[in-house]
Each structure stands twice: as structure tokens, then as C-alpha cells.
C-alpha atoms as one frame of an Amber mdcrd trajectory, in Angstrom:
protein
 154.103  63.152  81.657 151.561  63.608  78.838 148.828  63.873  81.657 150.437
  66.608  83.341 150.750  68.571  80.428 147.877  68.046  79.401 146.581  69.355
  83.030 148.394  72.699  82.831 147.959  73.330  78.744 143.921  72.680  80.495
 144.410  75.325  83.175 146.262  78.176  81.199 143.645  77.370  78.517 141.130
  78.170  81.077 142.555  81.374  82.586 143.111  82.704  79.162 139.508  81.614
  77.538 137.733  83.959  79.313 136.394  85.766  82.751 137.770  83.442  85.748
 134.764  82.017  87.645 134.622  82.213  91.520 135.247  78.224  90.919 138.172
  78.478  88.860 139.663  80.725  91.683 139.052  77.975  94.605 140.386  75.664
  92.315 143.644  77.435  91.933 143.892  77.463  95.725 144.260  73.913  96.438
 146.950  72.368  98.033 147.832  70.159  94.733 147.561  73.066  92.099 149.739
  75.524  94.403 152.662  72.549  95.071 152.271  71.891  90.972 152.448  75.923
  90.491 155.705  75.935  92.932 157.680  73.538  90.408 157.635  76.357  87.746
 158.544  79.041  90.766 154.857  80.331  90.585 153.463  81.283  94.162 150.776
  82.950  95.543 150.734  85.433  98.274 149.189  84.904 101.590 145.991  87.739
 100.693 145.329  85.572  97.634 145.010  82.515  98.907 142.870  83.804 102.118
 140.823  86.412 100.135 137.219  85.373  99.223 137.154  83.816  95.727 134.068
  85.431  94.038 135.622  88.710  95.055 138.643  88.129  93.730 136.989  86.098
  90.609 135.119  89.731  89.991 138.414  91.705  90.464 140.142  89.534  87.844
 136.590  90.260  85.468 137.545  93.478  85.276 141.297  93.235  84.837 140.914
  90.431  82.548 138.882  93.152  79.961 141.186  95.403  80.532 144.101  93.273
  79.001 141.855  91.703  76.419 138.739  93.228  75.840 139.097  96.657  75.775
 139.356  99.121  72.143 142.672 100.691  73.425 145.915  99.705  74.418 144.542
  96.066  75.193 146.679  92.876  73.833 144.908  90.787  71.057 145.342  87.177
  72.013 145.618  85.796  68.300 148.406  84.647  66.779 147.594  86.494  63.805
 147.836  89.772  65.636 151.584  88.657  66.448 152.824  86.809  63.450 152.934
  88.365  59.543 152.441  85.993  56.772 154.514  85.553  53.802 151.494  87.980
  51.506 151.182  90.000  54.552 153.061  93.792  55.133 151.853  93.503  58.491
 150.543  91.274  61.062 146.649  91.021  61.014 143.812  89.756  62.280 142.364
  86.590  60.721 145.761  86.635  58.707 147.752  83.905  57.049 148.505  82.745
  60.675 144.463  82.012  61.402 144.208  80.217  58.231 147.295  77.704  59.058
 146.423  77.301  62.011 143.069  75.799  61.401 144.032  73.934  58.934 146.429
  72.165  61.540 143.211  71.223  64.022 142.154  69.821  60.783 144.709  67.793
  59.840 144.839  66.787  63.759 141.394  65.615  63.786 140.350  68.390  66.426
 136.993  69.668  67.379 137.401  72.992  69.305 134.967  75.663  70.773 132.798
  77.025  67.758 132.300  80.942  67.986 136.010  81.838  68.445 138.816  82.626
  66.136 141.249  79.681  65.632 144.438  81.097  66.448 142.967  82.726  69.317
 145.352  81.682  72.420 143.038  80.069  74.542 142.040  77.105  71.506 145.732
  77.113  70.417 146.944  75.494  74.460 143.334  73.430  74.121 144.573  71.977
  71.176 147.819  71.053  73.300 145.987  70.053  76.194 143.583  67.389  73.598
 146.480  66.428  72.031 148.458  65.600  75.358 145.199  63.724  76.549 145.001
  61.480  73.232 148.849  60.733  73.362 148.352  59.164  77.655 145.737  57.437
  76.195 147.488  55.772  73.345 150.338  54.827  75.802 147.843  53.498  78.538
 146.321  51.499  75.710 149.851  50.226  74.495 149.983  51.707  71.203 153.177
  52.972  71.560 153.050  53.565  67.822 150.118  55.954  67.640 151.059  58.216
  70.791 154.262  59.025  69.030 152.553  60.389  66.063 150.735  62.387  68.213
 153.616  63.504  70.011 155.104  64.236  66.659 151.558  66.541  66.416 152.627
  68.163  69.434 155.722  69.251  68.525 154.989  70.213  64.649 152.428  72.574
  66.515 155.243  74.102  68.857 157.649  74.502  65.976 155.166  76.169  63.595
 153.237  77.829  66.019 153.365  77.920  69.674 157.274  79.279  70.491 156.574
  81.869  67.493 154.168  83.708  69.391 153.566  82.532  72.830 156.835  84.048
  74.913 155.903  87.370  73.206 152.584  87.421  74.183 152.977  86.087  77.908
 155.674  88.972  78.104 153.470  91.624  77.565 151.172  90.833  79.843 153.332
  90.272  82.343 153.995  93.998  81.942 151.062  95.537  81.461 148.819  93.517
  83.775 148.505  95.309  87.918 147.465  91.604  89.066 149.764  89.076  90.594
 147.521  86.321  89.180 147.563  87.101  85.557 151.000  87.427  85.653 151.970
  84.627  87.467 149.687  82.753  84.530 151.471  84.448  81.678 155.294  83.279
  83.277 153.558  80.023  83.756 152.523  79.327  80.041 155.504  80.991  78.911
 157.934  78.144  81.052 155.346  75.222  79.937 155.816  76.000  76.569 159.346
  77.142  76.267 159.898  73.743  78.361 158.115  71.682  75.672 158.661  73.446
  73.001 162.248  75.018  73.399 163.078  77.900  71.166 162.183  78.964  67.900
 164.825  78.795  64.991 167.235  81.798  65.395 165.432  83.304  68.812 167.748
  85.032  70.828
């Protein structure tokens, strides 16, 4: 189990770091990632899956700085953006919420991209997906001991983090986003971590 999270904290990490790559989209295609996709009721359509990948990779470019990029209406992946601080009248970037959050990978012991804001969405699942990783291999190694501290990790980081922010932002892109694929990626990482998480303290 912490292997397969792991996997698909890896691949939502992925989708959401950046521009997809014509790889990325083959990958996505395979017969294991669409059957894996299916048990959280994500499909693709028949054009996806036949369409030519570096086409559709280039397609998604665009759409993906639309939603993220852009100096309008885009949505700002950070946590920050989404979650006030106790000192804070308002949400903001590189807030209370950054600051937290980094000191978390430190406590954790993780090393994450350099050049990107810590609470930015992409690092906060790559921190689940390392931490996933570390637990399998404390249980393959039989230190039963160790993985559940760093299951405990895991779910100190949903609690405090994760379910605070995630559904909201997942929503929104599900409705402003024109492309099947980014929101079929957004309802995906909303179920993984509403499934391993469950909900925040007083959520509706």
C-alpha cells in the first residue's frame, strides 16, 4: 500500500510540477496507469488515448499556463495563497503557511527541488510520495518500528496541511480548466488525498 501511494502522490506531483512532456503523456496511456486510474473512476476518452502524445503534450503546455502561469484569473498553486495564518488578514503568498510548511520537510529530513516555493503543490504531494517510499522501505526492511513513525509523518502532514487546502484547490480547477486531462488529475488528487487523509476538523 505505501508503494502505491507513493506511485500516484509521484504522478499528480508530476502533472502538477510543471509542462507535461510528450513522455509523461505516453506514460499515462498505458494499460497499467489507465486500469490504476479506473479504481478512482478516472477514464480517458477514446481521442485521448489514440491522439499523438507530443500534440497533445503541447496542447496541455498551453492550458497548463493558462491555469497556472498566467497574471489574470489563473489559480496560484501554494498553500499560502489558500490558507491565512494566525498574523495574517489575508491569505498570502510566502505567508505563515510557506514558513510551516518548510519547517515540516525539515523536521522530516526532506530534500526537495531547490528553486521553488515550499508550499507550492507540486513539492507538498513529493513530500508524500518520499515519505510513502521511505515508509515500504522500512517495512521491506522489517523495521516495523520506524515505518510507523513515518506513517505518523504522513498523516501529521495531511492533518496540518494537505486536507486544508488540497480539495479546494483541485475544485477549482476542475472548473475552470477546458481539458479532460487536467481535470481528471485534479478529481484524482482530490480522492487520493481525501482517501488518506479524510477530512479536515469541522469540513462540511
Amino acid at each position: 500500500m505505501a508503494h502505491a501511494r507513493a506511485g500516484l502522490y509521484g504522478l499528480v506531483s508530476r502533472v502538477f510540477s510543471g509542462k507535461p512532456s510528450a513522455a509523461m503523456i505516453e506514460g499515462m496511456k498505458s494499460p497499467e496507469m489507465v486500469e490504476s486510474l479506473a479504481a478512482f473512476d478516472i477514464s480517458f476518452d477514446g481521442e485521448f488515448l489514440a491522439g499523438d502524445a507530443q500534440e497533445q503534450a503541447e496542447e496541455l503546455a498551453v492550458e497548463y499556463a493558462r491555469l497556472f502561469l498566467g497574471t489574470g484569473e489563473h489559480i496560484a498553486p501554494y498553500e499560502s495563497v489558500f490558507i491565512r495564518g494566525w498574523s495574517e488578514e489575508a491569505p498570502q503568498l510566502w505567508g505563515e503557511a510557506t514558513v510551516a510548511v518548510a519547517r515540516f520537510y525539515d523536521e522530516a529530513g526532506l530534500e526537495l527541488k531547490s528553486g521553488r516555493t515550499p508550499d507550492h503543490l507540486s513539492l507538498e504531494l513529493e513530500a508524500m510520495a518520499m515519505l510513502a517510499e521511505c515508509e515500504a522501505a522500512r517495512r521491506e526492511s522489517g523495521d516495523a518500528g520506524g515505518a510507523a513513525g513515518i506513517e505518523e509523518l504522513q498523516s501529521r502532514f495531511c492533518r496540518e496541511h494537505l486536507i486544508l487546502w488540497v480539495p479546494e484547490i483541485c475544485k477549482a480547477v476542475r472548473a475552470r480548466s477546458g481539458s479532460s486531462f487536467y481535470r481528471g488529475m485534479a478529481a484524482l488528487t482530490e480522492s487520493l488525498v481525501r482517501l488518506h487523509c479524510g477530512e479536515a476538523d469541522g469540513a462540511d
